[in-house]
N, C-alpha and C positions, 0 to 999 in steps of 0.2 A: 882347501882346509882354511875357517875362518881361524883368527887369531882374538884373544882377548884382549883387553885393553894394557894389560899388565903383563901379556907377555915377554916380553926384553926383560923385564925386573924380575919373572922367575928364571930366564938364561942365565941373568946374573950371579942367582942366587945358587946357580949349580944344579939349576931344576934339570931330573930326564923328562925331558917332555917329551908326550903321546898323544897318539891321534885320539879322539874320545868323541863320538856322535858328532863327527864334521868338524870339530874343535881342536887347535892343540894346546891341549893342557899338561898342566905338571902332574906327573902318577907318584915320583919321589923327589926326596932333596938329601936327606939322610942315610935313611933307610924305612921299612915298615914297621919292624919294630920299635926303634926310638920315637918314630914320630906317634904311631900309637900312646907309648906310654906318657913320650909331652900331654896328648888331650886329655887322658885321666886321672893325670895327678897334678898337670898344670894350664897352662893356656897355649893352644896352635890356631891358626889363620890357614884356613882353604880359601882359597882363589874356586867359588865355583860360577863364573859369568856367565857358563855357557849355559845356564839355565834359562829357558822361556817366561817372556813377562806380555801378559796380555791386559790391558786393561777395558773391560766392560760397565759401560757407564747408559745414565740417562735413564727416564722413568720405566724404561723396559729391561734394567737391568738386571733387579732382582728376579723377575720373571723366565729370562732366559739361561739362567743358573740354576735355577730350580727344576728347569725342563731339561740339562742334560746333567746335569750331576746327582749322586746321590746320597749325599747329606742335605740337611735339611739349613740350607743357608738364612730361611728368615728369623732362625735363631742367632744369628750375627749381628751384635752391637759393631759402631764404630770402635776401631782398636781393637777388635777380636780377630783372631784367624781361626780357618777350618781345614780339617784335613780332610780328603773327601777323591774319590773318584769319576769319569766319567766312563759309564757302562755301555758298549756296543749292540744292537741289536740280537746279539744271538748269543749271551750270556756270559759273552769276557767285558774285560777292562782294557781300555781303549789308551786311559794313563789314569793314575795318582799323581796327584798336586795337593797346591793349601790354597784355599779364597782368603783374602784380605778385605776386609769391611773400610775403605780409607774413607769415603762420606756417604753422603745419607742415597746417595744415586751412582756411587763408583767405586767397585771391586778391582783386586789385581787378583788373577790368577797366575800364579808361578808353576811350571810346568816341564817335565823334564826334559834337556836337552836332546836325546833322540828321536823327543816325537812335538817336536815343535811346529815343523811344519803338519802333522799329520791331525795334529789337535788345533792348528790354526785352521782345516781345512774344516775340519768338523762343525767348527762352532760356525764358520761362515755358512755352511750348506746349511746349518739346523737354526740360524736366525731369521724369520721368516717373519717375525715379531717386532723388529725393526730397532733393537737396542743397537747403540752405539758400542762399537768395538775396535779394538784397532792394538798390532803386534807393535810393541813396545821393545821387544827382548833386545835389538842391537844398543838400543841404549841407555842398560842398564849393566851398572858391574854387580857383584854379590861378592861379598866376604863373610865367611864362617866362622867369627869369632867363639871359639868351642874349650869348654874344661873349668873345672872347679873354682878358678883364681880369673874366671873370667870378669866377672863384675866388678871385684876390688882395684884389676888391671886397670880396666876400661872406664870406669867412674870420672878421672880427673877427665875427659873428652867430649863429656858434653853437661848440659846443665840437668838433663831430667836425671832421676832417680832409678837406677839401673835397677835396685833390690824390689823397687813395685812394681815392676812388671812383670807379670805372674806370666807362668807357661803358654803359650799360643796367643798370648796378648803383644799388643805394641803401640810404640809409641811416633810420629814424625816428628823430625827437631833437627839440635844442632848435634853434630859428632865430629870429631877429628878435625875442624875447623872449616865442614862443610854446612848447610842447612839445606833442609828439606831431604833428608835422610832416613829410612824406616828401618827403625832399630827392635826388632822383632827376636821374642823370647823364644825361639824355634831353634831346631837342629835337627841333624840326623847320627848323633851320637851319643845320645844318653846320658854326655857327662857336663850339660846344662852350657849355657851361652848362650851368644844372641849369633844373628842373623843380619847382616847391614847391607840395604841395598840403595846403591846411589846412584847417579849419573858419571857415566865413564870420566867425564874430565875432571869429578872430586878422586879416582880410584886410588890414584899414585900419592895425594895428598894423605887420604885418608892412612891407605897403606904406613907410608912411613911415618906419622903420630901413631898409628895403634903399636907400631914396633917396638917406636920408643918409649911409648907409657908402660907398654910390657915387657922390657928387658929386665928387669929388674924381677919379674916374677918367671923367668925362664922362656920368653914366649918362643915359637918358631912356626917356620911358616910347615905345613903339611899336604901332603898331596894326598891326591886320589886314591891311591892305593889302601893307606895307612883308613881313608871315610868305608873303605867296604868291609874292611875286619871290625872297623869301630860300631857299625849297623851292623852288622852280621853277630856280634855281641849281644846287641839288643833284642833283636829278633826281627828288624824293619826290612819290610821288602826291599825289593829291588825292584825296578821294572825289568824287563827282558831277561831276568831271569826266574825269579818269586810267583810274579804275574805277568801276564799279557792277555792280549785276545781273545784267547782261547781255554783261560782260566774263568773258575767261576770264584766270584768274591767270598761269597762263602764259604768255598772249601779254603781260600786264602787267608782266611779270620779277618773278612773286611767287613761281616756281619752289623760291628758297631757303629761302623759308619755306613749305615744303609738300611736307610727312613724311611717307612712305608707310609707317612703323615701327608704328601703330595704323590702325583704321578710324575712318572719321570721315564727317559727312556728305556724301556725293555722290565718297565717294574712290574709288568702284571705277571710277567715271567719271571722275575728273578722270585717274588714273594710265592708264587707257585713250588720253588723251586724249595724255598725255604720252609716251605710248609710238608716236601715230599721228604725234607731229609737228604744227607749228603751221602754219598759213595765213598768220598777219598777225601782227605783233606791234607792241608800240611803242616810236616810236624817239624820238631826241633832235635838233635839228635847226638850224642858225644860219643867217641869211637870208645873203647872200651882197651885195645891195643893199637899198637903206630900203624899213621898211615894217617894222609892226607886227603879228604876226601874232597870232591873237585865237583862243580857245575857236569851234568850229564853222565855220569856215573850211576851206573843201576844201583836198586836197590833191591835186594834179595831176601828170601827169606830163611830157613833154618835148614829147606832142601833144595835151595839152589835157583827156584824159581824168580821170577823176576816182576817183586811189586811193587818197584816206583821208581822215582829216579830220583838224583841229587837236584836240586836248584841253586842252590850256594853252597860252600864249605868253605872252611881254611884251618890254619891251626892257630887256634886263638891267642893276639900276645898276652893277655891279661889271666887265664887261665891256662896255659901252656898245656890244652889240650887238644884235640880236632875235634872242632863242632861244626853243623850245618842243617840246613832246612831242605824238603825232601816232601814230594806227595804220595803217600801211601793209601792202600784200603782203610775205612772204619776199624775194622780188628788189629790191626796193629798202631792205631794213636793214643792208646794211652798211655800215660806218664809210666816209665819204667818197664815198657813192650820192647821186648829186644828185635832186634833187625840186624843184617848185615849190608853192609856197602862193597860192592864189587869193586878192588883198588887193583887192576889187573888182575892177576891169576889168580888173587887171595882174597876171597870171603871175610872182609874184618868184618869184627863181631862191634854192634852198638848198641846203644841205650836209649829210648828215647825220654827227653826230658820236656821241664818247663821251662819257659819263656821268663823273663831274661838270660841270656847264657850266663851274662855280667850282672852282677847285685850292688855293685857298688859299694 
């Protein structure tokens, strides 16, 4: 089990710490409720390290991005990030990541922890092309500075201008008294914030200046738990459970990020695919009476039959209802198509909705 750089300081902190894709990370500190409601009405800190950092550089690097991902990277100015897949030969998704445009010959891909190694394997077997690459992830920390009063928090801690950084953009500079630090307009929580990734030996520094700049607007730190009701709000995959391998991006609604402008691995098939029309897709869904709907739970239909299954659910803190996502046939996606979810012996009856669960 690797360790983060900051773990003693979440022991401190009273964190349960859990194992998580090889990692042991903090899953609470609070509770999921509290810490949920800290990100959407004020500012929380996830510790996520164990994220993968690859960086691909050199005059072939735009080229070998282009050939296993499926966004269209030469739309990337420096300081822009993209959200973007890479596709496996036989019509799943291999992972979701974000490319970062840091110079004019060198991207960071960030990549998610469980499939670190299996996306460093990838990209090695499929650079044939001869860019320069090399797994950076041990050392690199990440903090999720996430919620409304994030900006106003964080402003006194470095010199650039936290309010111009528009959404998927970033900036390198100074923060929390470190430099060369990438203070990125991302998250995976819909209630806006940056994104701070540094070198392990700023972690601890950085850490206690964002604590203290943020006491004063409520900050706390937030675990893992509280990031999958907060995505799960939004409607944002997940890997391993939303998507994998064996999914198609399109029945996933990964449609928009998936550029038929270049070739790319498995595109003469996926735009085949796209052009046949989908079977099932997945949808978003609010139980209608109690009852917790859970990852692998069937879903059923009005006689009992069984057409799909859960991939996420919880009961949401910010709605205080059970929402979840879920791949069903064409005939049952649209907005307001009832369904049921098998919650043991009981057929709860749902709804299916649109995307965001949370409006803000």
């Amino acid at each position: 089990m690797k360790n983060i750089a900051l773990s003693l300081t979440h022991e401190a902190l009273g964190a349960k710490m859990v194992p998580f894709a090889g990692f042991n990370m903090p899953v609470q500190y609070e509770g999921v409720n509290i810490e949920h409601e800290t990100v959407r009405k004020a500012v929380g800190v996830f510790d996520v390290s164990h994220m993968g950092e690859f960086l691909i550089e050199g005059p072939k690097a735009l080229a070998l991005i282009q050939k296993l991902t499926s966004n269209d990277a030469s739309k990337l100015t420096i300081g822009k990030a993209q959200y973007t897949y890479f596709p496996n030969e036989t019509g799943g998704v291999i992972d979701d990541f974000i490319v970062y445009k840091l110079e004019e010959e060198s991207y960071l891909l960030v990549v998610n922890a469980g499939n670190i190694e299996k996306d460093w394997k990838w990209i090695q077997s499929n650079n044939d092309i001869g860019a320069d690459i090399s797994d950076v992830s041990d050392t690199y920390s990440l903090l999720a500075i996430q919620g409304p009063k994030a900006i106003e928090a964080m402003q006194p801690l470095t010199s650039h201008n936290l309010s111009d950084i528009k959404f998927y953009n970033f900036v390198v500079g100074d923060f929390a008294g470190a430099n060369d630090v990438i203070i990125s307009a991302t998250g995976y929580t819909g209630s806006g914030g940056f994104e701070i990734y540094c070198k392990n030996k700023d972690a601890q520094k950085i850490w206690d200046n964002v604590f203290e700049a943020g006491a004063k607007y409520g900050i706390k730190p937030i675990g893992l738990a509280a990031r999958d009701t907060l995505r799960l709000e939004m409607g944002y995959c997940l890997y391993g459970n939303d998507i994998d391998e064996t999914t198609s991006p399109f029945e996933a609604g990964l449609g928009w990020i998936t550029k038929f402008t270049k070739d790319f691995t498995n595109s003469e098939n996926l735009a085949e695919e796209k052009k046949n029309g989908l079977k099932r897709k997945l949808i978003a869904f609010e139980l209608d009476e109690k009852g917790i709907p859970r990852s692998g739970y069937d879903i059923v239909d009005t006689d009992g039959n069984v057409i799909g299954k859960v991939t996420s659910g919880t009961m949401s803190p910010s709605l205080k209802k059970a929402i979840g996502l879920g791949y069903v046939p064409m005939d049952y996606t649209a907005v307001d198509s009832k369904i049921h979810i098998q919650i043991r012996k009981n057929a709860v009856p749902a709804t299916v909705v649109k995307l965001p669960f949370y409006k803000g």
